[in-house]
N, CA and C atoms as an extended XYZ file, in Angstrom:
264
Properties=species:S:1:pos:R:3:atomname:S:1:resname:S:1:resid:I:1 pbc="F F F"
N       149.363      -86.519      122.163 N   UNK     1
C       148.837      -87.833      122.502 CA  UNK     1
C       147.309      -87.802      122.407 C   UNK     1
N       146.813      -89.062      121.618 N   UNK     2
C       145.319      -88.856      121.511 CA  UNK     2
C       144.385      -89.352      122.958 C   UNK     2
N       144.762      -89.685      123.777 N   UNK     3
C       144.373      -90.144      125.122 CA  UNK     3
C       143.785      -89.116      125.768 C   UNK     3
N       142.384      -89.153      126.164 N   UNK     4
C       141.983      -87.976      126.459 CA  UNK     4
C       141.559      -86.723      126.050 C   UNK     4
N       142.334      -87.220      124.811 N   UNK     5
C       141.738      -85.516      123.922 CA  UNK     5
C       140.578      -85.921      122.820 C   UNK     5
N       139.817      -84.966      123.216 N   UNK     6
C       138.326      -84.509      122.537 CA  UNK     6
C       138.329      -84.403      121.390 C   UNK     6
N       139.545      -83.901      120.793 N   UNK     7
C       139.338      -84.099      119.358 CA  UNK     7
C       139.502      -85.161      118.870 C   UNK     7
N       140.438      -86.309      119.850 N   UNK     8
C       140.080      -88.081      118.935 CA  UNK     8
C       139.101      -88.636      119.834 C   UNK     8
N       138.661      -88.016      121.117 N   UNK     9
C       137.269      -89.426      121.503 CA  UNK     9
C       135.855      -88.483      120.960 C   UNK     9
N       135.441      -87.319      120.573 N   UNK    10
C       134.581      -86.760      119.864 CA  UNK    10
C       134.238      -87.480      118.433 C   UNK    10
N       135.298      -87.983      117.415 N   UNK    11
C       134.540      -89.014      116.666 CA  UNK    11
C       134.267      -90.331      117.126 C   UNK    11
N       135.158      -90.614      118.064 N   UNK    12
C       135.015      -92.542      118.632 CA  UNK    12
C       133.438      -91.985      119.218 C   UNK    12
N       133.259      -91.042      119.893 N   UNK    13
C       132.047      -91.520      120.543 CA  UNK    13
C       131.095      -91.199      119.407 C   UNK    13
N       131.572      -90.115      118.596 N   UNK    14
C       129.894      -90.009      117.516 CA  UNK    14
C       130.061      -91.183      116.824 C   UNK    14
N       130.816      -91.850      116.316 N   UNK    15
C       130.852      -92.868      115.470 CA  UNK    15
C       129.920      -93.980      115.914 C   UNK    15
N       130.234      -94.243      117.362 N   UNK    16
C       129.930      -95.476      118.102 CA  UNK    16
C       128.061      -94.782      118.085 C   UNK    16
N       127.760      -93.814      118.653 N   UNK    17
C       126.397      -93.576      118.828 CA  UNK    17
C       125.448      -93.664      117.086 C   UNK    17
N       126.247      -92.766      116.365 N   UNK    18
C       125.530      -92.795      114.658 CA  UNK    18
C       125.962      -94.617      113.707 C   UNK    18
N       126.818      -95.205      114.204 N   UNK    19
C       127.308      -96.472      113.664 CA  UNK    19
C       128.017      -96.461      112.638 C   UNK    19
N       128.609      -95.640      111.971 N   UNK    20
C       129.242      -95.090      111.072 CA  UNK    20
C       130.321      -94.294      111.056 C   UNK    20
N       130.923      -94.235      110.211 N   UNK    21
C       132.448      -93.349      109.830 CA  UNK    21
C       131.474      -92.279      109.117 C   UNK    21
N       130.635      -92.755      107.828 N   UNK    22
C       129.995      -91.565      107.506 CA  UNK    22
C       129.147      -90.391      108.096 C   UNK    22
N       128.368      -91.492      108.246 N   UNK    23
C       127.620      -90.327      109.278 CA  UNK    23
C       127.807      -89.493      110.715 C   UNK    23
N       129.406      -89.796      111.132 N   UNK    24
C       129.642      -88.893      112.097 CA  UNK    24
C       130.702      -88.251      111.489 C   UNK    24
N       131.217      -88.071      110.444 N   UNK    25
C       131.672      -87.270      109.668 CA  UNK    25
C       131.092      -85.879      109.023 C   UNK    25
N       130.093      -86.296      108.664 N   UNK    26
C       129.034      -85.167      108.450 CA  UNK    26
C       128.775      -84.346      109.793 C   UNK    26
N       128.449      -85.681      110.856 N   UNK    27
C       127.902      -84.605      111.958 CA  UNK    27
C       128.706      -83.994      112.514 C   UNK    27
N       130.036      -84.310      112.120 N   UNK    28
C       131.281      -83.537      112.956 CA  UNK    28
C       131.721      -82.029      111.836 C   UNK    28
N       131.070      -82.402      110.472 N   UNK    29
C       132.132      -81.562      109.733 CA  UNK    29
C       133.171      -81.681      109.410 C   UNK    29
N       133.729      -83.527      109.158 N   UNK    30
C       134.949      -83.956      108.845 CA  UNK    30
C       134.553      -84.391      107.725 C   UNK    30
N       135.953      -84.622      107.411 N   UNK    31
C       135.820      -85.616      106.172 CA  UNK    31
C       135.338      -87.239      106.582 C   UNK    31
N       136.030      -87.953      106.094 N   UNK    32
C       136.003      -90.012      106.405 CA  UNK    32
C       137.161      -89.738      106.783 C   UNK    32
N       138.022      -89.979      105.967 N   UNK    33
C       139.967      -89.700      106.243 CA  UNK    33
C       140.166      -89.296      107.847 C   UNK    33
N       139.704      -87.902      107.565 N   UNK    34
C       139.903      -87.150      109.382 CA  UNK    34
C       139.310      -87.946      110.284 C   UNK    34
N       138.118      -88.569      110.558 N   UNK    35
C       137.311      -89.180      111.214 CA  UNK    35
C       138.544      -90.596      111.618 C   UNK    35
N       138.702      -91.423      110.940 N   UNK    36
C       139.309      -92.628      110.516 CA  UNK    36
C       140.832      -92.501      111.177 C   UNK    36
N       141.393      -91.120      110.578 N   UNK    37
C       142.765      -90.925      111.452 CA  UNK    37
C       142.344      -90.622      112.775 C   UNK    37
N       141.939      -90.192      113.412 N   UNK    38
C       141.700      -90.030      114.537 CA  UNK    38
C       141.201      -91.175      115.721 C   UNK    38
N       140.534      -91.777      114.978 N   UNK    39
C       139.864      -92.969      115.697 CA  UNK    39
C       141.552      -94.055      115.810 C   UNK    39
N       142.120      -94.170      114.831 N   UNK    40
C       143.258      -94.922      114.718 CA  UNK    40
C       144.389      -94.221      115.577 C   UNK    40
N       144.562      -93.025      115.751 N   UNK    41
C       145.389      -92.521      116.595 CA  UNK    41
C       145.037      -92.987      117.962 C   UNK    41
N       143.636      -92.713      118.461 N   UNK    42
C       143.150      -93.461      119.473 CA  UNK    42
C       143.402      -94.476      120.253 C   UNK    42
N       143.046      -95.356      118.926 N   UNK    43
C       143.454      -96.771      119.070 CA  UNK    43
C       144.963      -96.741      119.467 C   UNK    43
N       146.194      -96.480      118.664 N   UNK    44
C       147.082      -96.424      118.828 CA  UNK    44
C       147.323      -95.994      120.239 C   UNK    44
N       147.213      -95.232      121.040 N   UNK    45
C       147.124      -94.207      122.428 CA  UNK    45
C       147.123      -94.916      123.003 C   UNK    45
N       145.732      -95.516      122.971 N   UNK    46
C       145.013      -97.003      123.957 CA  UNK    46
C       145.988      -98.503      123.698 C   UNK    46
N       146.573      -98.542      123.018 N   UNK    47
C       147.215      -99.912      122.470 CA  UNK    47
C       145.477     -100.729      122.413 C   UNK    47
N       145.075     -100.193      121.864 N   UNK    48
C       143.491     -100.651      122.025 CA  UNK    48
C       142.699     -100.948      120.545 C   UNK    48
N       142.299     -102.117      120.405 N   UNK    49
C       141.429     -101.763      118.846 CA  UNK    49
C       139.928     -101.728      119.570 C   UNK    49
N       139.061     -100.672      119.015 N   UNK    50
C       137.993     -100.146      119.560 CA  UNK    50
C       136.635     -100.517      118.315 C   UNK    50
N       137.384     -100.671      117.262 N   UNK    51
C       136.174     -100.842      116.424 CA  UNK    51
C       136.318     -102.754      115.589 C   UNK    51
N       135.836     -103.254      115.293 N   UNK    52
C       135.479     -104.587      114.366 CA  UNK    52
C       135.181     -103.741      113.067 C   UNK    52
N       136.480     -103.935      112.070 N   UNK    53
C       135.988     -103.571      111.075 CA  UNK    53
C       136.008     -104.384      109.856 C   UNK    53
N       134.410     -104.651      109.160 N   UNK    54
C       134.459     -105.614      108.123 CA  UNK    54
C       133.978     -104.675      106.576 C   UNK    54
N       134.077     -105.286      105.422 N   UNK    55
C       133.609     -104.613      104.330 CA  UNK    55
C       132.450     -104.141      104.535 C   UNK    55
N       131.625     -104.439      105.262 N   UNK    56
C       130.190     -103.791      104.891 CA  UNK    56
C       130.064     -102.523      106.162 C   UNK    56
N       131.340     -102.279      106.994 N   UNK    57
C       130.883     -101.248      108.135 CA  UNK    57
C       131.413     -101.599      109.104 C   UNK    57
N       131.696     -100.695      110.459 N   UNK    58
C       132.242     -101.178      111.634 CA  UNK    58
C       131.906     -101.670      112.526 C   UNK    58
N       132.216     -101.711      113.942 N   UNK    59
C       130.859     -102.498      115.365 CA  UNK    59
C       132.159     -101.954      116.520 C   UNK    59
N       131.423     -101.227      117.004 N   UNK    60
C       132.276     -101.233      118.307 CA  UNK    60
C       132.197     -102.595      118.603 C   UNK    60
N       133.527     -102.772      119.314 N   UNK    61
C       134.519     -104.212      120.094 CA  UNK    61
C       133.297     -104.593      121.236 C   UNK    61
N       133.661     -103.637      122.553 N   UNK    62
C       132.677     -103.726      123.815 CA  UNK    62
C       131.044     -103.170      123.018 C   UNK    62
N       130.140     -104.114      122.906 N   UNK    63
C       128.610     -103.927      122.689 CA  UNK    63
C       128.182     -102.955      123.787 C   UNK    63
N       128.676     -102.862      125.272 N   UNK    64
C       128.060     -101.739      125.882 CA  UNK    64
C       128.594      -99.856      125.315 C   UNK    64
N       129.306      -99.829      124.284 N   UNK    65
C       129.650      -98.789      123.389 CA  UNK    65
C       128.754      -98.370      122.431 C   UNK    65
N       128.126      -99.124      122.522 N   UNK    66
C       126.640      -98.854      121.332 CA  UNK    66
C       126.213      -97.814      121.896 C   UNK    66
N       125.139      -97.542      123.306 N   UNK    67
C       124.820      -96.257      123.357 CA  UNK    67
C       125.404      -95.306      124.096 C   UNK    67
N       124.970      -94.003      124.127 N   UNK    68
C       125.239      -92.807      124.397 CA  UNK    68
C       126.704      -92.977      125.739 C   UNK    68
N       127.296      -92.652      125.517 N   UNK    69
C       128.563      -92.815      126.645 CA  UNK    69
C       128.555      -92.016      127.621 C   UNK    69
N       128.450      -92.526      129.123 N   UNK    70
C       127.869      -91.798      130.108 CA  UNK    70
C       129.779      -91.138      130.580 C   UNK    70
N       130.710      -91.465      130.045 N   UNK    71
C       131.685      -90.891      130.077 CA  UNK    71
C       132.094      -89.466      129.094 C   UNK    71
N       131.002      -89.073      128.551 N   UNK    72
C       131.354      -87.980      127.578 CA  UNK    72
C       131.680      -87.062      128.746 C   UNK    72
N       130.284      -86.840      129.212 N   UNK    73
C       130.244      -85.668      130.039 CA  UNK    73
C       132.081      -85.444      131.103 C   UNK    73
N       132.208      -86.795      131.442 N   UNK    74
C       133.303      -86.532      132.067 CA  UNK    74
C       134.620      -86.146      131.726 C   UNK    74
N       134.345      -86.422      130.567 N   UNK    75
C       135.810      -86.189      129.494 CA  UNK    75
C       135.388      -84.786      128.818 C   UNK    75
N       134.264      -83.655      128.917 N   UNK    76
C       134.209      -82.927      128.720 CA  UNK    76
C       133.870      -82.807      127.347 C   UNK    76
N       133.841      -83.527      126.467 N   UNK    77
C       133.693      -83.702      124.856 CA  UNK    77
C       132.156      -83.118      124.407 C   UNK    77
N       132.306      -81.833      123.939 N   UNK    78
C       131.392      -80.917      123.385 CA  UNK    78
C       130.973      -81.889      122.181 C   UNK    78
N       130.257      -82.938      122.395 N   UNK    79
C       129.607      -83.255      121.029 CA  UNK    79
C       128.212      -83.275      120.779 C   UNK    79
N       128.245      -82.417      119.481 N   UNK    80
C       126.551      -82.405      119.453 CA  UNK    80
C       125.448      -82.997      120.012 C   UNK    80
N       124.189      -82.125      120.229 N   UNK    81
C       123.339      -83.110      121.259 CA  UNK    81
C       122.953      -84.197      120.093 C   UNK    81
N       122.733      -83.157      119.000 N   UNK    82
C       121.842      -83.965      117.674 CA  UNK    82
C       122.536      -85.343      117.451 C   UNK    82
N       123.711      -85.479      117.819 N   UNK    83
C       124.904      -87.379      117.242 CA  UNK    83
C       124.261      -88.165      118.327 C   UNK    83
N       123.524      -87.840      119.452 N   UNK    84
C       122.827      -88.754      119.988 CA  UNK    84
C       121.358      -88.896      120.301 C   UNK    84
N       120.435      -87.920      119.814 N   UNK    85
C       119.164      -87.938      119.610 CA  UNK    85
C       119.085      -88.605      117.576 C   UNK    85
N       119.691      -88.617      117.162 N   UNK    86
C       119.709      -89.668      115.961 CA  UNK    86
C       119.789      -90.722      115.348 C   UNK    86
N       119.060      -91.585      115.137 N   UNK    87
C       118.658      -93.251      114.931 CA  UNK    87
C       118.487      -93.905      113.270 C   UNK    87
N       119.378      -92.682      113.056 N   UNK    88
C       119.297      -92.578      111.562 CA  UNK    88
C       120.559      -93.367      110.814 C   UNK    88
């Protein structure tokens, strides 16, 4: 079950902080695909859609998801410091 586990909220949260599928792909060392399944498993978990996704890119749903998630720490999710010191 992806609920809770670090390996599917580790891209939801880099995604949501870098704004991108790409670029937290890189920062994870995934592919897009891996990134994308995971976030959708998520979703699925949550009965939840978490991202707005249009042709030109995604948007987290809740706007307070934009920055740094003061729930990482609690969920334990080892994600790079660098996916949130980056504005790139």
């Amino acid at each position: 079950m992806a609920r809770g586990n670090p390996e599917y909220l580790k891209p939801f949260l880099v995604v949501v902080r870098l704004g991108g599928v790409h670029k937290a792909a890189q920062m994870l060392n995934l592919t897009q695909p891996a990134v994308t399944v995971r976030i959708k498993s998520l979703e699925t978990s949550l009965s939840a859609i978490l991202f707005d996704r249009t042709s030109t890119g995604i948007s987290a749903v809740v706007p307070a998801l934009s920055g740094p998630s003061q729930h990482c720490q609690a969920l334990q999710c080892n994600i790079p410091k660098a996916a949130f010191l980056s504005n790139e």
